[in-house]
C-alpha positions as CSV (number, residue, x, y, z in Angstrom):
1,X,-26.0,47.4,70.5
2,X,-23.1,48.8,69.0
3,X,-19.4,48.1,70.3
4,X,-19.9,44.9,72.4
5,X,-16.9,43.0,71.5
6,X,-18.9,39.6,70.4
7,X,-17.0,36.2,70.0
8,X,-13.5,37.5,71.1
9,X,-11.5,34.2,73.0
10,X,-8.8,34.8,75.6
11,X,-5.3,34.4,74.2
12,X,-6.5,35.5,70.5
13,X,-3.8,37.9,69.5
14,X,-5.5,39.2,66.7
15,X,-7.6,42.4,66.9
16,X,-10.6,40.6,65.0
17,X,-13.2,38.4,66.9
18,X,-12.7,34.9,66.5
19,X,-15.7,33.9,64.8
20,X,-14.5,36.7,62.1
21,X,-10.9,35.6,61.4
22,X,-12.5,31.8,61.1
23,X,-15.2,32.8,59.1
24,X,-13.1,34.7,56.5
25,X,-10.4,32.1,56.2
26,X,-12.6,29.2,56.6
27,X,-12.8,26.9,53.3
28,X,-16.9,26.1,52.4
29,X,-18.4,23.9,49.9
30,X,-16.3,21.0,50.6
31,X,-17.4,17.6,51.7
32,X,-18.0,17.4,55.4
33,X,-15.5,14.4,56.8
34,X,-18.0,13.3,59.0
35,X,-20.7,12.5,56.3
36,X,-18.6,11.2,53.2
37,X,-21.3,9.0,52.6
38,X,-24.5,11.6,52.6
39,X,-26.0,13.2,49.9
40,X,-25.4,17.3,49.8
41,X,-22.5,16.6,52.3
42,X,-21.1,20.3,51.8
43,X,-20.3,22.4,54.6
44,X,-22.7,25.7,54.1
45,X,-22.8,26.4,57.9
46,X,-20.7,28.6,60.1
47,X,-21.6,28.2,64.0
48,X,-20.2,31.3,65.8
49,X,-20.3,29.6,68.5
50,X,-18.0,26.6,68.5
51,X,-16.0,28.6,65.3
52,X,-16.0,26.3,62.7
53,X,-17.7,25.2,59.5
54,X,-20.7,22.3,59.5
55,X,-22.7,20.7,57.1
56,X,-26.9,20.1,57.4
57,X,-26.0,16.6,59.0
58,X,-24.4,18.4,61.3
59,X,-26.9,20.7,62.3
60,X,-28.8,19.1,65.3
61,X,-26.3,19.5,68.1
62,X,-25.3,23.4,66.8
63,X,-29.4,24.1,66.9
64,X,-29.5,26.6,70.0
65,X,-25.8,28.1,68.5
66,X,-25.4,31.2,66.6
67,X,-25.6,30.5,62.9
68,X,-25.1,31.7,59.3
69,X,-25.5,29.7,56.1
70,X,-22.5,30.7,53.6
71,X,-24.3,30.3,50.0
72,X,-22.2,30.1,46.9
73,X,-22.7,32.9,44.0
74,X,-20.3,32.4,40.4
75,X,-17.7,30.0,43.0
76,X,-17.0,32.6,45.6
77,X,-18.9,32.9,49.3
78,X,-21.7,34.7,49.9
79,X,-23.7,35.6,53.0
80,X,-27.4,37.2,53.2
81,X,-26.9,40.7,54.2
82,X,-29.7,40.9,56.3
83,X,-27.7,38.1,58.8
84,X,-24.4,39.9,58.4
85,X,-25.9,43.1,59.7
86,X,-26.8,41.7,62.9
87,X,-23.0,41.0,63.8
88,X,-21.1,43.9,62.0
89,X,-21.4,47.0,60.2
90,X,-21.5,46.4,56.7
91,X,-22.1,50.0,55.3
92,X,-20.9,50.5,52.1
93,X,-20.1,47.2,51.3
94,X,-21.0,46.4,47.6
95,X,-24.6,44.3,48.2
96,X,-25.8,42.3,44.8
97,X,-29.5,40.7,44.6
98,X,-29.4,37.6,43.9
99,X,-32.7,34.9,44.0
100,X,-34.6,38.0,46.1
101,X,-32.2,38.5,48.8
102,X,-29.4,40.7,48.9
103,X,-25.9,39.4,49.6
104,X,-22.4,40.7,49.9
105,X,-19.3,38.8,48.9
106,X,-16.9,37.2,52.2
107,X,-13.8,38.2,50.9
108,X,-11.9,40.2,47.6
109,X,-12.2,38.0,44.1
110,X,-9.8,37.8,41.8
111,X,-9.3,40.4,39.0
112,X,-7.7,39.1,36.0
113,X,-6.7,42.6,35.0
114,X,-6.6,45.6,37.5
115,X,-9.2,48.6,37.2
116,X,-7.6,51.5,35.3
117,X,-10.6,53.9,35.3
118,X,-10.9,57.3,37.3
119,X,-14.6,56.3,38.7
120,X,-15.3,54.7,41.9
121,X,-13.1,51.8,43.3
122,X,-12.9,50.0,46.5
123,X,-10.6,51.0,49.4
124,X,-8.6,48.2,49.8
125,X,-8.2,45.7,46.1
126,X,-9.0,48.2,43.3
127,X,-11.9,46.5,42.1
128,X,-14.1,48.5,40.0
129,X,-17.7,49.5,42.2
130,X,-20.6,51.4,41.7
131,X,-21.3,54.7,44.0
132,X,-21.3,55.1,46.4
133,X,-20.0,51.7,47.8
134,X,-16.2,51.5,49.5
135,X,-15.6,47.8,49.3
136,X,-16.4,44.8,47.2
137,X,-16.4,42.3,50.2
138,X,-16.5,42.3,54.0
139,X,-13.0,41.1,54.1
140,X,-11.5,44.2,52.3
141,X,-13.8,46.1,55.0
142,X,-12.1,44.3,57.8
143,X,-8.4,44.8,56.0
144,X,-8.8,48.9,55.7
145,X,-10.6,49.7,59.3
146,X,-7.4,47.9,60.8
147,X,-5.6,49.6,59.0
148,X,-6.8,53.2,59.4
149,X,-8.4,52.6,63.1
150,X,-6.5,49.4,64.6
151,X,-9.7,48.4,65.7
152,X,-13.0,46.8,65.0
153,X,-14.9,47.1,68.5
154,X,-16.9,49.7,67.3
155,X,-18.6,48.2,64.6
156,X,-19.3,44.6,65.7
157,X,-22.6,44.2,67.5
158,X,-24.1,41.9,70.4
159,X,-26.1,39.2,68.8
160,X,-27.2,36.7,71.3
161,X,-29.9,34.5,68.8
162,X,-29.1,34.1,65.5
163,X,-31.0,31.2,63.9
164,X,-31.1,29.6,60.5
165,X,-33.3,31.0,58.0
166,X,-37.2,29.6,57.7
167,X,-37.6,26.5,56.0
168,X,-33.8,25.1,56.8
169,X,-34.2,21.6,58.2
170,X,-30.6,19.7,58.2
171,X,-30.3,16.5,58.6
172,X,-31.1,15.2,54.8
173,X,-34.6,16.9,54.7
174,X,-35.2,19.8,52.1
175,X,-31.5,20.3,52.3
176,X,-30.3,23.6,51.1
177,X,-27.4,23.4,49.3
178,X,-26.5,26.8,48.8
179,X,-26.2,27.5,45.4
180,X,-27.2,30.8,43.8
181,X,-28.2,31.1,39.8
182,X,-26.4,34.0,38.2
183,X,-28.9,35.9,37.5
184,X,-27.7,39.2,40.0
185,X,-28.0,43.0,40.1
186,X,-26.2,45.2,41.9
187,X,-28.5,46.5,45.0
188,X,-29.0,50.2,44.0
189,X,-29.5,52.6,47.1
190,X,-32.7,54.7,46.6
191,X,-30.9,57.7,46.8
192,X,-28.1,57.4,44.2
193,X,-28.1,56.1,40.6
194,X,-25.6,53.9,38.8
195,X,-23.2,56.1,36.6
196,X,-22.7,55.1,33.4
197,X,-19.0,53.6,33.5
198,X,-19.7,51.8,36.3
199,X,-22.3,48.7,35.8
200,X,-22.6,44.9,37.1
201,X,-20.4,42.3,36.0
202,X,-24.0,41.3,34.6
203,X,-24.7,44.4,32.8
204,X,-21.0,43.9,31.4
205,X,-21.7,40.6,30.2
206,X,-24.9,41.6,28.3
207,X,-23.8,44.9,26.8
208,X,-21.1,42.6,25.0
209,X,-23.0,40.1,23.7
210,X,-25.6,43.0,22.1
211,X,-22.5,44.7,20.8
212,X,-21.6,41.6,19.5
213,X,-24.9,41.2,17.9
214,X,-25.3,44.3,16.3
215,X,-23.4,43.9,13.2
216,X,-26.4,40.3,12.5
217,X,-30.0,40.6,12.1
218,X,-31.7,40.1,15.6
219,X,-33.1,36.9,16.3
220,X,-35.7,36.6,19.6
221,X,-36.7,32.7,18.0
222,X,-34.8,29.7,19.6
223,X,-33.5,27.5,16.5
224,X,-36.6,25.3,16.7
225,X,-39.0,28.5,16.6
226,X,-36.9,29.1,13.8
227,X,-37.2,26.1,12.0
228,X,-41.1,26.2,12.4
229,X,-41.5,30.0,11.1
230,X,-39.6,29.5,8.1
231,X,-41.4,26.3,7.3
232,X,-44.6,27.6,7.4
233,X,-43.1,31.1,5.4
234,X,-42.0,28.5,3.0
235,X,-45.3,26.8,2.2
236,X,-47.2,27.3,-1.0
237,X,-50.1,30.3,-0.9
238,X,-53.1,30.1,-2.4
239,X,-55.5,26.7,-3.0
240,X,-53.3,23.6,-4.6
241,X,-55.4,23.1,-8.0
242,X,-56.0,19.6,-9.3
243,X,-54.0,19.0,-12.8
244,X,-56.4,18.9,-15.7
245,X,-57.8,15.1,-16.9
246,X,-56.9,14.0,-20.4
């Protein structure tokens, strides 16, 4: 149901819920203090319900709390999209697929020169996005609907069960540490196509290394297939004949 304000605490002077200023600002990936000692100690956890960040040792008193597992894609904070929807309106936020699920970025990443194109950008940091998104990152969503509406009531949502995703134990079983392999794509709605001058980060990486590529001969072998090829091009043809007897 759209415009219940969830997770707002009396005395909070910020417009935001409380969950979502600590979930924004809250640091994750680093070793939980109360587990120094345990393997995949990271804290990948948010409860919504006690506001803070927890690691899978953690997990067994949060179990009947609100949660979300933060996962980590090229060192910034990701969240599946699927469990953001259920709490606020994430419409055209940049989503990426990454490892079969979609995900969108928690907050703006740094740009180590800014956009200077005409094509689409987002709303509130200037990073370079494909149509028909607005923003990069939920956190640059947040930023410009304060800033143009003051308000966020009417795109947070009542979410009264949110559990951890199938197959997430805790407690140093099967531990899910997070991490995402780089292998991403942008998530392409059905209805609109990727112009040209406006590709992945992904795409951007591989149309360099084939431009890069194109002035050598182009090579599919790995340096040992190599190595075999051109020993076995380099062996003699025919029948070896036996030297004449004297």
């Amino acid at each position: 149901m759209v415009g219940g304000l969830v997770g707002y605490a009396s005395g909070n002077s910020s417009p935001n819920p409380l969950w979502l200023d600590t979930l924004l600002s809250e640091k994750f990936f680093v070793p939980c203090p109360l587990h120094e000692a345990a393997k995949k100690n990271e804290k990948n956890i948010f409860c919504l319900d006690c506001c803070t960040s927890i690691c899978p040792h953690c997990l067994s008193p949060h179990r009947c709390h609100r949660l979300l597992q933060v996962r980590r894609y090229v060192y910034h904070d990701v969240i599946r999209l699927d469990d953001l929807e259920k709490l606020i309106d994430c419409a055209y936020v940049q989503a990426y697929t990454t490892n079969s699920a979609k995900v969108v970025f928690l907050n703006q990443r740094p740009q180590s020169r800014p956009f200077r194109g005409s094509g689409n950008m987002c709303s509130t940091c200037d990073r370079s996005l494909q149509e028909p998104f607005l923003f990069c990152s939920l956190a640059c969503k947040v930023h410009h609907l304060l800033r143009s509406e003051g308000s966020l009531s009417k795109y947070l949502y009542d979410c009264d069960y949110l559990p951890l995703q199938e197959g997430f134990r805790g407690e140093g079983d099967d531990l899910d540490d997070g991490q995402m392999t780089p292998d991403s794509v942008l998530d392409t709605p059905v209805s609109f196509q990727m112009p040209p001058a406006f590709v992945c980060e992904s795409e951007l990486v591989r149309k360099k290394r084939t431009s890069v590529s194109v002035s050598r001969p182009y090579r599919t072998c790995s340096p040992a297939t190599e190595m075999v090829a051109s020993m076995i091009n380099n062996r003699r043809k025919g029948v070896p004949q036996r030297s004449p007897l004297y």
